[in-house]
N, C-alpha and C positions, 0 to 999 in steps of 0.2 A: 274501347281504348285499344290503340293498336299498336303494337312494341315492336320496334327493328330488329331484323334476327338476322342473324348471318348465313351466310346458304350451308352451311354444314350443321348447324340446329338444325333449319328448316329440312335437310335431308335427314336426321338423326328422330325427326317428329315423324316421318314418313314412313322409316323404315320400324319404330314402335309401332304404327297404327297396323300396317301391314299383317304385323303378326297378331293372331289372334290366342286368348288364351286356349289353354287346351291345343294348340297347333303343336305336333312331336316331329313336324317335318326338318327332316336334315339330320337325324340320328334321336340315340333317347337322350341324350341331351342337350338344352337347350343352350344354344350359342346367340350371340349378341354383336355382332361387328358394330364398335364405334368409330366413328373417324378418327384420322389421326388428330393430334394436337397442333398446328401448327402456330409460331412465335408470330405475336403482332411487331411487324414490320420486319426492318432488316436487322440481324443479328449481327452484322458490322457496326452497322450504323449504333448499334445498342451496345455491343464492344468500346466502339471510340467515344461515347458519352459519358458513357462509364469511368473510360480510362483518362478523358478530361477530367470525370469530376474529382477521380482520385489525383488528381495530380494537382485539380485547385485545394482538395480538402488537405494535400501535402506540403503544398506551398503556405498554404493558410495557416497550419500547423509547426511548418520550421519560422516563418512569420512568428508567431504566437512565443517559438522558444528564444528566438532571436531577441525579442521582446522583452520577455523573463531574463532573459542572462542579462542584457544589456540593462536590467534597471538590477540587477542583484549583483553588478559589476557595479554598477552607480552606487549601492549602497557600501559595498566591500572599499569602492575608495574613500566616501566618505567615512566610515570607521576609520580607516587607514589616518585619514587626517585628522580627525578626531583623538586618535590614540598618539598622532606625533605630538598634538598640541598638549594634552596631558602629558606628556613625557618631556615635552620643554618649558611646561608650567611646573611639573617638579624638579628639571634639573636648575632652574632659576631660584624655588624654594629653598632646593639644598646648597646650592651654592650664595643665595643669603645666609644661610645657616653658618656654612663654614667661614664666609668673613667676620660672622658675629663672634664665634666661638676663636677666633684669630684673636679677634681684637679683645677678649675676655682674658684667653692665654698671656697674650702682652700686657695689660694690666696686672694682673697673678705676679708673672715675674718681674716685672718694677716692683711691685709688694714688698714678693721674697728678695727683693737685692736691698730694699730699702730697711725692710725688716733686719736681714744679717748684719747690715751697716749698723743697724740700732743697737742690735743686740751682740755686734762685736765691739762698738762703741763702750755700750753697758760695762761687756766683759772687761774690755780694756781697763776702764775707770776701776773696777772692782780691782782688776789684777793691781794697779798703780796703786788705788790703796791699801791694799792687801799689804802688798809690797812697801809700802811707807812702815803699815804697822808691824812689818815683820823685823825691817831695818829698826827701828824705835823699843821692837821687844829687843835685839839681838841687843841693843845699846846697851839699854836698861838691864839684860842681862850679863855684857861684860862688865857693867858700873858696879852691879853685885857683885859678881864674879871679884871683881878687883879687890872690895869692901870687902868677903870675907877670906881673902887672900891674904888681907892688913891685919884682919881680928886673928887671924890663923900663927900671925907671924909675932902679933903682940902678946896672946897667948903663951905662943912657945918661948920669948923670949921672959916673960912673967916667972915661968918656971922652971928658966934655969937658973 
């Protein structure tokens, strides 16, 4: 089986074989030169790929928030209307409320005027007869009055 190698492998297998173990050539210690690393392809090229993808993964991303607000903006209105229609289905309850309690209060005081009517009617009659039997006592007590006025006088003339 034969595997593709790059020519700086292939020079890096060469320069292992080369040396042998036990070889102390080049000093007492043993140095190793690797190739250098160089980047596959072009480093612009791999720069502006990049800095595409970051800018689709940003667009994608303010995308994504644009998304989010615009549907959490959809919901805040909806609450919004929501909360106006509670708030104009109670102020409709309370202002049933207050005509009912209107129209209770106006009944109430027809009552109390009808009531005072009654019970100044009442009074009156009481006062009128009161006043009969007070006129009827005062009578009946000047008729005495008078009567032992007469006995007082017959009395006194008995005994002189």
């Amino acid at each position: 089986m034969s595997l593709s190698r790059s020519p700086s492998q292939n020079s890096l297998e060469n320069q292992q074989q080369q040396q042998k173990p036990g070889d102390t050539s080049g000093g007492a210690t043993k140095s190793i030169s690797y190739p250098r690393i160089l980047p596959r392809g072009n480093p612009d090229e791999h720069r502006q790929a990049m800095a595409e993808e970051q800018e689709v993964q940003e667009s994608q991303l303010i995308s994504e928030r644009r998304r989010r607000n615009t549907q959490a903006a959809a919901r805040m209105r909806e609450r919004q209307r929501q909360r106006e229609r509670e708030l104009i289905q109670r102020r409709n309850d309370l202002m049933g409320r207050v005509h009912q309690l209107e129209a209770e209060l106006a009944a109430i005081r027809e009552q109390r005027v009808a009531s005072e009517a009654s019970v100044t009617n009442q009074y009156d009659s009481v006062l009128q007869d009161l006043s009969k039997e007070l006129e009827n006592a005062n009578s009946a007590m000047c008729a005495i009055v008078d009567e032992v006025e007469k006995l007082v006088d017959i009395v006194r003339s008995v005994d002189r």
